[in-house]
N, C-alpha and C positions, 0 to 999 in steps of 0.2 A: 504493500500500500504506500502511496507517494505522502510525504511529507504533508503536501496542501491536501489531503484527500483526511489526514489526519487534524489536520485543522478544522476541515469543514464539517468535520464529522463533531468533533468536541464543541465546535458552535454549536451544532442542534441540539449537543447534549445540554448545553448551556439554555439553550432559548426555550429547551421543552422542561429544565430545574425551573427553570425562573419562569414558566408558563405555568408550571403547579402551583410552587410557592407562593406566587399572587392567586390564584384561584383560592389556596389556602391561606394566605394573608383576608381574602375577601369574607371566606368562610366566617373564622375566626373573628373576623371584625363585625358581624350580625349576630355572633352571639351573646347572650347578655349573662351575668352572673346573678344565679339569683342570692337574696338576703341568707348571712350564714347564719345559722343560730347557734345561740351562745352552749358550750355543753352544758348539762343538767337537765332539769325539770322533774316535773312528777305525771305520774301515770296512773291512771284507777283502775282496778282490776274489778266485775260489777260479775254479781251472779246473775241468774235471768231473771230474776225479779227486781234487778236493781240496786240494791243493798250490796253494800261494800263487800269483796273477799278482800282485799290486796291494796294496797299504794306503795307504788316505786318514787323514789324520788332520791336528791340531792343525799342521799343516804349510799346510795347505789353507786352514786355517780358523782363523787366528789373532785369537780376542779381544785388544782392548784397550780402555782408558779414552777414548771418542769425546769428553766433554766437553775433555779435552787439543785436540782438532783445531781448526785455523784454523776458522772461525765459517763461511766460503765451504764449505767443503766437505758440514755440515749442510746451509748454504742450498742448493747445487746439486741432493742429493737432493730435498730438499722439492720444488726446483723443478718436478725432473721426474715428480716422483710423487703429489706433495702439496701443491699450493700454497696450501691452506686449512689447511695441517697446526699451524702456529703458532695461531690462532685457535679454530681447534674449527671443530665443525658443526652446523648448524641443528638442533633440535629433541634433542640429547641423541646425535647418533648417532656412532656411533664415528670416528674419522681413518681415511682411506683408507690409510696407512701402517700405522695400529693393526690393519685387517682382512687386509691382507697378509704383517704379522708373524704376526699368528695363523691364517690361512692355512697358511705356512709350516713353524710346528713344531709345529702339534697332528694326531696322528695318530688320526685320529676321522673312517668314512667316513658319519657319519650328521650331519659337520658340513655343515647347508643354509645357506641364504642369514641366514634370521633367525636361526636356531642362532648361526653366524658372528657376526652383526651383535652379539648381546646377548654371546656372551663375548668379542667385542674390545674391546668395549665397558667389561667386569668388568675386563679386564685393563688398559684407559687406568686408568679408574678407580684401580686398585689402584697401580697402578706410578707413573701421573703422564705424560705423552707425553714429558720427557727421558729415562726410562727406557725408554720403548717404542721411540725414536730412537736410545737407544744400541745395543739387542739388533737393528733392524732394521740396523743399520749393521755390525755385528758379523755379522751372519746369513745376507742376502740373496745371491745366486748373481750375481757380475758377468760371467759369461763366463771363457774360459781357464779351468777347473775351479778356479776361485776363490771361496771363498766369503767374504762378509766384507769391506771398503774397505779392512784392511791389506795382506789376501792379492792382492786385487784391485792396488793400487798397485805390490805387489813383483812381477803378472803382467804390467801393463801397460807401468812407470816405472821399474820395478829402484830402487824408492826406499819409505822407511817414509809411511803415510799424511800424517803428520805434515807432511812436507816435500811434500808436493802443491801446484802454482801452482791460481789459481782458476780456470785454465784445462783443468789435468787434470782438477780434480776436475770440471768439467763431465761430460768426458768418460766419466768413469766413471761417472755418475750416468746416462748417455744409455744405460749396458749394462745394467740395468734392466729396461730395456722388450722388449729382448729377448736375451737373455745367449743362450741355446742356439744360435743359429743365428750369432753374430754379425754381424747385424743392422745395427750400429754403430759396427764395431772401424774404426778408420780405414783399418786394414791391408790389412781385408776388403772395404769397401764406403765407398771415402771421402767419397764426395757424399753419401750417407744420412749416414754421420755427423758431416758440416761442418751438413747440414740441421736436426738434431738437435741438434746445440748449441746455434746459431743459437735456437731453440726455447726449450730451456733456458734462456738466459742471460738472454732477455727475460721470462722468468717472475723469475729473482731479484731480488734485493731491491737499488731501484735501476735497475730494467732492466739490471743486470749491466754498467755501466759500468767500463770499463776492461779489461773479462774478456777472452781474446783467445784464439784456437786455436791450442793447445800445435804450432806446426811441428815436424814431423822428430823429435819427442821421445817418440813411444810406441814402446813394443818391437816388434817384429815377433810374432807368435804363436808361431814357431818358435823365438824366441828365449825364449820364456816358458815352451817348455817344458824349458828346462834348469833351472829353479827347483826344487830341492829335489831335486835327481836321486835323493838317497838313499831317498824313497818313492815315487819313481816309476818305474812299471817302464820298464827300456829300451828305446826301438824303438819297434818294432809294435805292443807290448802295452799300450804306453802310447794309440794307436788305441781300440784294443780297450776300455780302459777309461772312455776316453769315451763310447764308443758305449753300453758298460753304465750308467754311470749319467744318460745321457740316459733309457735305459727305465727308471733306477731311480726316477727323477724322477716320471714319467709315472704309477706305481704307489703317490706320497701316501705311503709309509711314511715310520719316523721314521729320522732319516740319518744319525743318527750308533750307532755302536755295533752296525752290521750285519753280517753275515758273507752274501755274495754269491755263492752257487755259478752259475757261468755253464754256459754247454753247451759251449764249448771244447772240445774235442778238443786233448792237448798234440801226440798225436802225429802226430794231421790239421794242426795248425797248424804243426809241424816240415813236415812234409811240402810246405806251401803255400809256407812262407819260403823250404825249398833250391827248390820249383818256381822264382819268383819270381827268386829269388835266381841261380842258373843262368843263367833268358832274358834277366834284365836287365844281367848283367854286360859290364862295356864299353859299352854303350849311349851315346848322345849324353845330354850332363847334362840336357838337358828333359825327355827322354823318361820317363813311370811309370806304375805299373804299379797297379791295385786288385783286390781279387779275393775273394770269398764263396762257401762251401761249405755247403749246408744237407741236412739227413736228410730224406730223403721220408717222408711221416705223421706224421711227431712237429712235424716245421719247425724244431729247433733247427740251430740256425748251430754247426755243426762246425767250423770256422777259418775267420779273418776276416785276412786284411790291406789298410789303409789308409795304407800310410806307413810311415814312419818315426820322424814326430814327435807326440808326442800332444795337443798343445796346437795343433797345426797342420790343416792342409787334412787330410782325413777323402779318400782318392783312392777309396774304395770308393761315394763319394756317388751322386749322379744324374749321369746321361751320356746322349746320346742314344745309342738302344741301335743302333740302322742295324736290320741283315738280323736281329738275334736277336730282334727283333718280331714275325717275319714267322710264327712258327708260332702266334701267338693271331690272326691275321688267318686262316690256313689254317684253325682250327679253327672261329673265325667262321664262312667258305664251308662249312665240312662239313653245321655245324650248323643253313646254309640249304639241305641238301640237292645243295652243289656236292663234285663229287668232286675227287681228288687229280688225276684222269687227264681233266681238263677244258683241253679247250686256251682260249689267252689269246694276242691278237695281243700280240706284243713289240717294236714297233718303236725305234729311235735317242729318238724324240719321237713326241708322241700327245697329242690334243687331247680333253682329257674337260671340253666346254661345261655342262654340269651342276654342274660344283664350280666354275665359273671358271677351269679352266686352260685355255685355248686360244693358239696359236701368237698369233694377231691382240695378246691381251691381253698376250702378251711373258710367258706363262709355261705354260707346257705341260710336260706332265709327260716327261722328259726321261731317259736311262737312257745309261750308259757299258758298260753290260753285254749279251752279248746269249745268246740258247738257244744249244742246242747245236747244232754245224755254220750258226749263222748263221741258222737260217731263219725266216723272219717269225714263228712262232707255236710256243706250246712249255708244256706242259703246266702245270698248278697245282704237281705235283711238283718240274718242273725249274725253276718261277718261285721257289721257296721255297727250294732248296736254296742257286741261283745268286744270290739278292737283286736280283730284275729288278724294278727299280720298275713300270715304265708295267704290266705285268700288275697287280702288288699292289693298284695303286691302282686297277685297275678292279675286284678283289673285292672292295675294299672298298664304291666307288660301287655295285656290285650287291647285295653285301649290306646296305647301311647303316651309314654311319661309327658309330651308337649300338649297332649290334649289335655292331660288331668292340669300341667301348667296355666293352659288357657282359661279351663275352667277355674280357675283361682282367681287368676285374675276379673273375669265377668263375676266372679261371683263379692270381689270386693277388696280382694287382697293387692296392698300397694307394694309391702316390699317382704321378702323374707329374707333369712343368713344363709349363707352358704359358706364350708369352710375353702378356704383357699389356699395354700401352703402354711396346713396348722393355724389358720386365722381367721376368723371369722369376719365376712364382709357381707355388709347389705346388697342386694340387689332391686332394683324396683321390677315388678311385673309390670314394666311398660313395651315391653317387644313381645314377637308370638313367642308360644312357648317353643317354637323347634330352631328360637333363636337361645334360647336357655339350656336348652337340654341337649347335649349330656354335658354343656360346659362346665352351667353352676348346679346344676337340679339330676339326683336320680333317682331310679322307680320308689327309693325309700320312701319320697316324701308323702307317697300314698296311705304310710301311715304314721307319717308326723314328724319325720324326723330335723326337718329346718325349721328353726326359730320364725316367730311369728309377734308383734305386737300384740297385745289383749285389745285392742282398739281393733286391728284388723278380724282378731277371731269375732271378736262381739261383731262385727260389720257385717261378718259374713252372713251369719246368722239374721241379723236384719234383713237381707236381703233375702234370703229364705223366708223369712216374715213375711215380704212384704211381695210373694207369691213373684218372687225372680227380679224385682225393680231395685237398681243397687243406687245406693246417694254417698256423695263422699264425707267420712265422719269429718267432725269439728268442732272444735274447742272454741271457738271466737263465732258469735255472731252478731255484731256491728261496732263500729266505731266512731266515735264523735271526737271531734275537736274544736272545743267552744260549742257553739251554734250547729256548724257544720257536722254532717254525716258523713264520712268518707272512703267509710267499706261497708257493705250489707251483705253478710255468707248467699251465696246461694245454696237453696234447701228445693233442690227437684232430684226427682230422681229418672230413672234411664232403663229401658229393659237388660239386664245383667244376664237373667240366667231364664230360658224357657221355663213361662208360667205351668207347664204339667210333668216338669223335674219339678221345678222349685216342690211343686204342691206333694209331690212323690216322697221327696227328701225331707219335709216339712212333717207327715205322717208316721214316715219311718223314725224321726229322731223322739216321735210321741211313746213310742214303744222302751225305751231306757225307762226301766223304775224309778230311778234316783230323781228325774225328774216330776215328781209326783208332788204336789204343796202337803202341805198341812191339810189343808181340807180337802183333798181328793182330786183337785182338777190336777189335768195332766196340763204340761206343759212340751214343750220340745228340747230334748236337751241330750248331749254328745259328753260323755267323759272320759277321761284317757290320762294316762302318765309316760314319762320316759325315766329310762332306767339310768343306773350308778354306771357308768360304760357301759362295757357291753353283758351288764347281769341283769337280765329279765325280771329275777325275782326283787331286784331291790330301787324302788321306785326314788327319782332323784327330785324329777317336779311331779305336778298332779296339778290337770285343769278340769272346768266344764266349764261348758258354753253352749247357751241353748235361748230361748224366747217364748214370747208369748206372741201375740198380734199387736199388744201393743208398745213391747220391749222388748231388747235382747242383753243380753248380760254375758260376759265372760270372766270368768276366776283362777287366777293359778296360786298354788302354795307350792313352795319350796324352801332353799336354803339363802341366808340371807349372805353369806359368803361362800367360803369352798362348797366345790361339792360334796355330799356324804349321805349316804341313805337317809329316807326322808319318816322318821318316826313319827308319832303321835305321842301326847302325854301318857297314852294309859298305853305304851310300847308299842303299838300298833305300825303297822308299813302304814302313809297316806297316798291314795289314791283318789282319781278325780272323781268316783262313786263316794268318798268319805267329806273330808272338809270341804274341798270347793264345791261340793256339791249341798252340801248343808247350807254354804257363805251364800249359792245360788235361792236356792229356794225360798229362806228368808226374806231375802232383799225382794224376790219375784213377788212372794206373797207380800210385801208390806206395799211396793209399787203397781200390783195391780188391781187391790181393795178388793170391791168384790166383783169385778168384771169379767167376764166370760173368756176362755181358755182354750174353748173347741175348737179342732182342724180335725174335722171328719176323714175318711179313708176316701181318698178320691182315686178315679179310674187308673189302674197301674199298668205304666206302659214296661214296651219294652218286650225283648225276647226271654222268658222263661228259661227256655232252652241253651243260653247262652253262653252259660258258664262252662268250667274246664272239667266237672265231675257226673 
C-alpha cells in the first residue's frame, strides 16, 4: 500500500472518529441528569390491611463523611469493584462505580445501556469520582439489610466504619458482588468468602500486603439482626420483611420514602404462627419449621413464616421437596395420556438401564416404601399418594424427564437447585425442559429430589386449586410515594396446566389421610421427606403441601443447621405425614372457618392400561 493510500485511509478513519464523537457529543448533550437524592430515608412496610409491619429508615442506612475513613477501606471497595476507579477510563467513559451508583438511585425504567453510560458519566463529571465514592459508599446494599459501609460495619462488626481493620473492610467490600443471597458472609458460605478476599486483596494497592482475614471477628447474621431492634419488626416479620424488599429491589423503584402495602394476611399470619407455634413447641433445638400460604388466582402470599430472625437463615427457602413433587410428575403422565388407574411395578429396587440406574452400576433406583398389602405392582394413584419412588421414576422415564420439567414449570415452579460440581445452583424454569434436561435436571426429580422454594411448592398447588390457572406468587402488592401510586402487583392468572389434569390431580391429592381437618373435611394434600444421604430410612427434611379452593399452604420441618436425622421430641423419625402435616391442617382449619372443602371425583382421563406392570 502506497504511503498516500495510507494517508487517505487514516483521514476516513479520522472523519468517521470525529463523525461519531459529535453524533455522540450531540447525544450526550440532550441528555439531562435527573435530581440525585440524598442517601437515606425511610420506608413503610404495611400488611394488607394497612397497619404497620416494618419501617426502614436512616437506621438502615446511615450516611457519613467517607473521606474521614482509613484510606484501606476506599481501596478495598475499589478493589472489588473498580480497580481502574482511581485513574478513569479509556476514551471518556464513565467508572464502573460511577455506573453502579447511578444505577442504583435513578429511578428511570427507560435508563439503557448508553442512557446509563452518558448520565454517569454527567454525574462523575459534575461531582468529581471522590464524590461519587462517597454516595457509592454511603448507598450500596452490603447484605444483612444494610445499606451503606456504616450500616454495613454495625451489621457485620458491631463497630462504626471508622474503626474497621483492613481486613474487615475486605470483607465487606466482597458483599458487593452479591449482598442478597449472601454469597460471601463468612457465616454463610466460608470458602467462597476466604476465596473472595483472597481476590480482593491482590487487586489492592500493594497486593494488599499485610491484609489478613478478620478470624472469628464477624457477627453471626443472627446476631445482626438485633441491630436497631427499635425499627425492626420482631420475629417473623422481621423474615417477612426481607423477603419484601428482596422483591422491592427486583422492581428499580426509588427506596427511600416508600410506603409498601404487602399481601399479608395479619390474621392468616396469626393463624400460621399459633399453627407453627403449637407443633413446634418442645421440639429438639435443631428441629424448624418454614411455611407459605398463597390465594389461588391472585398468587398473593397470604402468610409467610421463615424464622425467627430477620437478618438470618430465611427456613421458608428451597428444600428438596421429597413426595410433594410427585403431583407435577402425575400431571406430566396424564398429560401423556397415562391414567391415575395405571398400574407400575413397585419393587424394594429396580433397574431403569436407560437413565443409568442399574443394580450392576451400584445405583438402582431403590424404595423403602411399598403399595398396598405389599404387592409387586400398584397403581399411578397409590404410587402418588404413598411416595413410591421406583414407580415415579419410571413415569417419568416414560414420559420424559423435559416433559415432567415443562410441566413444573406450567404448573408454577420459577426456579429449582441443581447441584453442579458439588454446588448447588439455582436454575429458573424459564426454557423448555429439553433445554434443562439432562444438563441441570434428572428423572430423580420425579420424586423430589431438587430443592424447591415453599413459595413455589404452595404455588403449585394453587394452581391445582385453581383447576390449572397459575398467577405468579407475591409479596408486594402496591406502592405509594407520597400521593403517588407507583406499582400495583398484577393479580391475573393464565391457563398453567389442563383444566381435566388439574381437576384429576386435584382429586387424587384428596385421597392422602393426613390431609383430613379436624372436623372431617378433606382437603388436598401431598406429603413426603428426603432422607440423611443416601438412607431411606432416616428422614433429613419433611414437607406437605396441599389446599383447599380457597388456599394452598406449604410446610417443611427440618434441621436448623447441619444435616442429621430429623427426630421428634417423643424420639420419633419426622415425616411430612407427622409435623408439617399437623402445622398444615391447623392453619387450613383456622383459614378456612367453616367453608366448604369439596372437589368431587371428576371424569378420569387417561390410558388405564399405560403403565409398565
Amino acid at each position: 500500500m502506497t504511503r498516500k493510500r495510507v494517508l487517505a485511509g487514516a483521514a476516513i478513519v479520522v472523519v468517521l472518529l470525529g463523525g461519531a464523537a459529535a453524533a455522540a457529543g450531540i447525544y450526550a448533550g440532550s441528555v439531562a441528569v435527573p435530581d440525585l437524592p440524598e442517601p437515606g430515608g425511610s420506608t413503610e412496610i404495611l400488611y394488607a390491611d394497612g397497619t404497620l409491619m416494618a419501617r426502614t429508615g436512616k437506621d438502615d442506612q446511615v450516611p457519613i463523611d467517607t473521606a474521614r475513613l482509613p484510606g484501606y477501606v476506599a481501596d478495598a471497595v475499589i478493589a472489588a469493584e473498580d480497580p481502574g476507579f482511581r485513574d478513569g477510563h479509556w476514551f471518556g467513559r464513565p467508572t464502573r462505580i460511577s455506573v453502579q451508583y447511578t444505577r442504583k438511585v435513578l429511578d428511570d425504567e427507560n435508563l439503557g445501556g448508553t442512557r446509563l453510560q452518558v448520565i454517569a458519566g454527567k454525574i462523575e463529571d459534575r461531582l468529581g469520582r471522590d464524590a461519587v465514592l462517597d454516595r457509592y459508599l454511603n448507598t450500596m446494599y452490603f447484605g444483612r439489610l444494610a445499606y451503606g459501609i456504616e450500616a454495613a460495619a454495625q451489621a457485620f462488626y458491631d463497630k462504626p466504619a471508622a474503626t474497621l481493620s483492613p481486613g474487615e473492610a475486605v470483607v465487606l467490600a466482597a458483599q458487593l458482588d452479591a449482598p442478597g443471597n449472601g454469597a460471601y458472609d463468612p457465616t454463610m458460605h466460608a470458602d467462597a468468602a476466604r476465596k473472595r478476599f483472597d481476590e480482593i486483596r491482590k487487586q489492592m494497592t500493594g497486593g494488599g500486603a499485610g491484609v489478613v482475614f478478620p478470624e472469628g471477628t464477624t457477627r453471626t447474621a443472627e446476631d445482626a439482626a438485633k441491630r436497631h431492634d427499635a425499627l425492626r419488626p420482631a420475629g417473623s416479620e422481621g423474615v417477612i420483611r426481607q423477603r419484601v424488599m428482596v422483591e422491592y429491589d427486583a422492581l428499580k423503584l426509588p427506596a427511600a420514602g416508600a410506603r409498601i402495602s404487602t399481601t399479608i394476611d395479619r390474621k392468616l399470619q396469626g393463624s400460621l404462627l399459633g399453627a407453627v407455634g403449637g407443633a413446634m413447641d418442645g421440639q429438639p433445638a435443631n428441629v424448624q419449621a418454614g411455611a407459605v400460604a398463597v390465594q389461588p388466582l391472585t398468587g398473593r402470599v397470604l402468610a409467610y413464616y421463615g424464622g425467627n430472625s430477620g437478618a438470618g437463615v430465611d427456613y421458608a427457602g428451597a428444600h428438596p421437596p421429597g413426595n410433594v413433587f410427585a403431583p407435577i410428575t402425575v400431571a406430566a403422565a396424564l398429560k401423556a395420556g397415562i391414567s391415575l388407574q395405571s398400574k407400575w411395578q413397585a419393587p424394594a429396587e429396580m433397574d431403569y438401564p436407560g437413565s443409568g440406574r442399574t443394580a450392576k452400576a451400584g445405583n438402582p433406583v431403590r424404595d423403602v416404601h411399598r403399595c398396598p398389602g405389599g404387592k409387586p405392582s400398584c397403581t399411578l394413584l397409590d404410587a402418588q399418594r404413598d411416595g413410591l419412588r421406583v414407580p415415579l421414576f419410571g413415569v417419568a422415564e416414560k414420559t420424559g424427564p423435559a416433559a415432567v420439567l415443562d410441566m413444573a414449570r406450567a404448573a408454577g415452579v420459577g426456579t429449582m437447585w441443581s447441584a453442579v460440581d458439588g454446588k448447588a445452583e439455582a436454575v429458573a424454569l424459564d426454557r423448555p425442559g429439553n433445554e434443562l434436561f439432562p444438563k441441570w435436571f434428572g428423572p430423580e426429580m420425579a420424586f423430589g429430589q431438587y430443592p424447591m422454594t415453599l413459595t413455589d411448592q404452595a404455588n403449585v398447588m394453587a394452581t391445582f386449586a385453581a383447576d390449572g390457572r397459575r398467577a405468579r406468587p407475591h409479596l408486594i402488592a402496591s406502592v405509594t410515594q407520597g400521593s403517588r401510586t407507583t406499582y400495583r402487583a398484577p393479580e391475573t392468572a393464565d391457563t398453567g396446566v389442563d383444566q381435566a389434569i388439574a381437576r384429576n390431580v386435584a382429586w387424587a391429592l384428596t385421597q392422602q389421610p393426613a390431609g383430613r381437618l379436624a372436623d372431617g373435611r378433606q382437603t388436598s394434600l401431598a406429603v413426603g421427606d428426603w432422607p440423611l444421604g443416601g438412607d431411606l430410612n432416616r428422614p433429613a427434611h419433611a414437607t406437605a403441601a396441599g389446599f383447599a379452593p380457597q388456599v394452598a399452604a406449604a410446610v417443611w420441618v427440618g434441621n436448623k443447621a447441619e444435616e442429621r436425622p430429623l427426630i421428634d421430641r417423643a424420639g420419633a423419625p419426622v415425616t411430612g405425614a407427622t409435623l408439617p402435616a399437623t402445622v398444615y391442617r391447623q392453619f387450613m382449619g383456622a383459614a378456612l372457618g367453616t367453608a366448604r372443602t369439596d372437589i368431587a371425583q371428576p371424569p378420569l382421563i387417561g390410558d388405564p392400561k399405560a403403565g409398565n406392570a
